[in-house]
N, C-alpha and C positions, 0 to 999 in steps of 0.2 A: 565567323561569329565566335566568340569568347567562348571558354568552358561555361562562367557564372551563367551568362547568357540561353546557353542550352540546357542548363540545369533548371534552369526557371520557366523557360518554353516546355519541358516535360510537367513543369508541376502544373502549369496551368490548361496543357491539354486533357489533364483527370477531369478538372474541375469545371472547364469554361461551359458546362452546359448548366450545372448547378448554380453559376453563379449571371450568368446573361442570358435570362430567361424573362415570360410571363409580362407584364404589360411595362414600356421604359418608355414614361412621355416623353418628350422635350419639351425641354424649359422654353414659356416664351421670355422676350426679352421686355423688360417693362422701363420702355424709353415716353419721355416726357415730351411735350409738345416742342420744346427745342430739340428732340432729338437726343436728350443725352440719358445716357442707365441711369436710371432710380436706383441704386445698390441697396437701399434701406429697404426697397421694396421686397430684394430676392428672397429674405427666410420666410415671408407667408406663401410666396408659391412654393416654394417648395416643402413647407409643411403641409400645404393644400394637399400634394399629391400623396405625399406620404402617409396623410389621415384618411386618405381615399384607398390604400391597401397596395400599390404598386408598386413592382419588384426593384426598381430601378431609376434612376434619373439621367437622362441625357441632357449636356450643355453645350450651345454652340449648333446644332443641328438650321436645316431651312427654316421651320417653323419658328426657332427663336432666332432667325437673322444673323446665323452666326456671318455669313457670307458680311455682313457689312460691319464686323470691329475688328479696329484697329489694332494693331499687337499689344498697343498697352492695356489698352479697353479690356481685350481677351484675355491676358493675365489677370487681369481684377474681375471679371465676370467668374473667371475659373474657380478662382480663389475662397471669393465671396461666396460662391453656391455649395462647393466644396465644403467650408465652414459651415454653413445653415445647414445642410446633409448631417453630418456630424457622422459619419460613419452607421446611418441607420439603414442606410440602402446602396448597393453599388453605383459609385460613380462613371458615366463616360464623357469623353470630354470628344467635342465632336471639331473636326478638322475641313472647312469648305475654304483650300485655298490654292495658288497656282505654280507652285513649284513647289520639291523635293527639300529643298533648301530652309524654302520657309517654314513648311511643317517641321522638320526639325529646331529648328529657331523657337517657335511655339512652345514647343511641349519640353525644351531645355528650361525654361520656365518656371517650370510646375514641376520638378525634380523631385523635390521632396511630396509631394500627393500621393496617396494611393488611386491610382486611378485602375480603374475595372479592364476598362478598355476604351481605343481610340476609333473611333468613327468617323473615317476619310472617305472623303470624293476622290475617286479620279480626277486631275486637271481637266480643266472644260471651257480654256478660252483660246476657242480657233482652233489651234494647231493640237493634234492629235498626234500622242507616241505611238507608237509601236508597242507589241504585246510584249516583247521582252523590256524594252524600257518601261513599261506597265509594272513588271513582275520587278525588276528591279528601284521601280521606287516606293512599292512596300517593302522591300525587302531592306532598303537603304534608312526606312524610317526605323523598323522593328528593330535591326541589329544598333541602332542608335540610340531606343529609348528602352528597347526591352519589355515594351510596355504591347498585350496581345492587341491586334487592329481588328475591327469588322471594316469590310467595303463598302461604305453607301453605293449601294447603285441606281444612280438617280438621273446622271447627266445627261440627256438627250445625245449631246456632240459625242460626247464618250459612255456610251453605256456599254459594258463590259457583258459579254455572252458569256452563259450556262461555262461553254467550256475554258475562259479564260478564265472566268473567278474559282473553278474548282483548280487550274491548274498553279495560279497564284498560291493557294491556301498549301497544295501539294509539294512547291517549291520554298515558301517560305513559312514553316509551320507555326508563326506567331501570330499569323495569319488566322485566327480563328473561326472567323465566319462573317455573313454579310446582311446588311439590309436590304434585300430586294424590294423596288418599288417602280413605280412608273405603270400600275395598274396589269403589268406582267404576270399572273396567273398562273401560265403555263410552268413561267420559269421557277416560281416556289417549285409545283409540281415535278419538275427535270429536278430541280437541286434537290427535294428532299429524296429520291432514289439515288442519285449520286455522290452527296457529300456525305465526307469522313464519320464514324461516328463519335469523334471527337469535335466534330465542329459544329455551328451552329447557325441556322436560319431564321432571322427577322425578319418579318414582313410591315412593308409601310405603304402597302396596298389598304387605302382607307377603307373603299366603298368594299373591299373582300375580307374582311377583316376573317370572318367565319370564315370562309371556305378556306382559307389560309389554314387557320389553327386547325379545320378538320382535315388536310390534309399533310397538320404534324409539324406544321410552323412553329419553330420553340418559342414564339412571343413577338413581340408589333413594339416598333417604335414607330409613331405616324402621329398626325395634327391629333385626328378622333384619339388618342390616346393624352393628348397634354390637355383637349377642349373637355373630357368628360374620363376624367380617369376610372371614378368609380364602377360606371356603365361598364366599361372595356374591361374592367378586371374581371367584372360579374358574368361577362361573353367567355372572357378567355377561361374562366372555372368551369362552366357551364359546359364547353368543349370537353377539356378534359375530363368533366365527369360525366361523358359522352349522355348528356342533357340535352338533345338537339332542337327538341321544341322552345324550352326556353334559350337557346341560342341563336335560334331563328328569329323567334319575337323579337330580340332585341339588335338582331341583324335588320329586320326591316324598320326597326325605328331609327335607327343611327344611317341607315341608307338614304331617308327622309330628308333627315339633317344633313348629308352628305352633299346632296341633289341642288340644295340651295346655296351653298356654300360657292362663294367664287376664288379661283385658284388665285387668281392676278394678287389676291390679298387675303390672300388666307390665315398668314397670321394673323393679322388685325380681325379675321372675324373670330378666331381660336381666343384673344385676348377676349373679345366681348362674350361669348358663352365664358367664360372663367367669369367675367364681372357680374353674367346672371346666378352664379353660385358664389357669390359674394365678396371676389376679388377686385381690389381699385382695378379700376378701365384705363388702362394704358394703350400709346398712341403706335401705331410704326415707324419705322425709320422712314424720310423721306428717300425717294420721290414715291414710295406706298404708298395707294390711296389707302385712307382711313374707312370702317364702316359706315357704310350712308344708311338715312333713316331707313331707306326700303329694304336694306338689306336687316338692319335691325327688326324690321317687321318679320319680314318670312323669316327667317332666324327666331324670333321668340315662338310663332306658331310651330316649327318644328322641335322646338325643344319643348312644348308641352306635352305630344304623346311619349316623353320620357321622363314625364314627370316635374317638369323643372321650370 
């Protein structure tokens, strides 16, 4: 690793809790009935979220499909939301793809961005590395982009244990910390007694959103985060100003919503709560199913006991 390189891994391990923190939706992605990005559409979501109070914006994540564009597509989704951001909130740019090779390819791209940090999956089709080839290809991206990584951990085929992702962050310290998700509880609870306290814990456990934060989670990237930002900032303040009745309340209404919500298509239902708070209804990428009326039914009665 370069000198520059490690002089900038020290500055960013002061700050990275200061600066990747408190509620980071992800952007969904607002594709048209052929499928293709509306790019005109991305400065109102993302001023949406940002008038709703949240710390951050994630692009490219599951909820906005990053899984399904193309390299070009993802340089212009990058770019475009980048721009509409305008430097009011940290950017991450989220990385769902299958080799070492290509995330670097990616994010040589977007060279010139400030980006916050990168939000990589594990590889997740099929075939399974090994932990040291694990550790090595964050290590092969970091020293490449210089740019700090969290780990989505998400992948069923590869979801990485408690003690890989600490030892990941331990070997390659640009490694800053991770999104735990997959409704793992536990594992928030293991990682916040063991990780550094320079690094940092996300949770994109929906339905826990609270018990997350009350056991010290520095902040939720997750669907309930991009469907209802303002609610979740309101949870996550509410935490910290150790409020727990009013974090309860609003734990069991958003648990409501949770309940009905079907995973198979969960962006497309996260797009339609955004169009009940006044965003154009965009479609998902095929072969998503789109929201069916029934689901738009239970869906509006769940978002009434939140007012909405």
């Amino acid at each position: 690793m370069s000198t520059a390189v490690l002089e900038k891994t020290k500055v960013q391990s002061r700050n990275v809790r200061d600066t990747l923190k408190g509620i980071m939706p992800p952007f969904t992605m607002p594709f048209d009935k052929r499928g293709d990005v509306v790019f005109s559409a991305i400065k109102e979501q993302v001023d949406f979220a940002v008038d709703q109070g949240v710390d951050g914006i994630v692009v490219g994540g599951s909820t906005g499909e990053g899984h399904t564009l193309g390299a070009d597509e993802f340089t212009k989704v990058m770019r475009t939301s980048y721009d509409a951001l305008a430097g009011r909130k940290p950017f991450v740019a989220g990385l769902i793809v299958q080799s070492t090779r290509e995330a670097i390819e990616r994010i040589r791209a977007l060279r010139d961005l400030d980006i916050a940090a990168l939000q990589i999956t594990p590889v997740h089709y099929l075939f399974k590395p090994s932990a040291e080839n694990t550790v090595e290809h964050f290590r092969a991206i970091y020293e490449e982009t210089g740019i700090p990584i969290l780990i989505y951990n998400v992948i069923p085929w590869n979801y990485l244990s408690v003690e890989l992702m600490l030892r990941v962050m331990r070997e390659v310290p640009g490694v800053v910390g991770m999104k735990q998700s997959s409704g793992d509880l536990k594992s928030v609870s293991d990682l916040m007694g063991a990780v550094a306290p320079n690094n940092v814990v996300l949770t994109g456990i929906d339905a826990l959103l609270y018990p997350s934060f009350a056991l010290g989670a520095h902040g939720a990237i997750s669907a309930l985060t991009a469907a209802l930002p303002g609610t979740c900032v309101k949870l996550f303040k509410a935490v910290q100003a150790k409020d727990h009745d009013t974090a309860l309340d609003i734990h069991n209404k958003l648990n409501k919503l949770w309940n009905v919500l079907r995973h198979d298509n969960l962006p497309a239902c996260v797009k339609y709560i955004q169009h009940r708070q006044g965003l154009p209804l965009f479609q998902p990428r095929a072969p998503m199913d789109d929201v069916s009326d029934e689901q738009k039914k239970v869906i509006d009665q769940a978002l009434k006991s939140i007012g909405i």
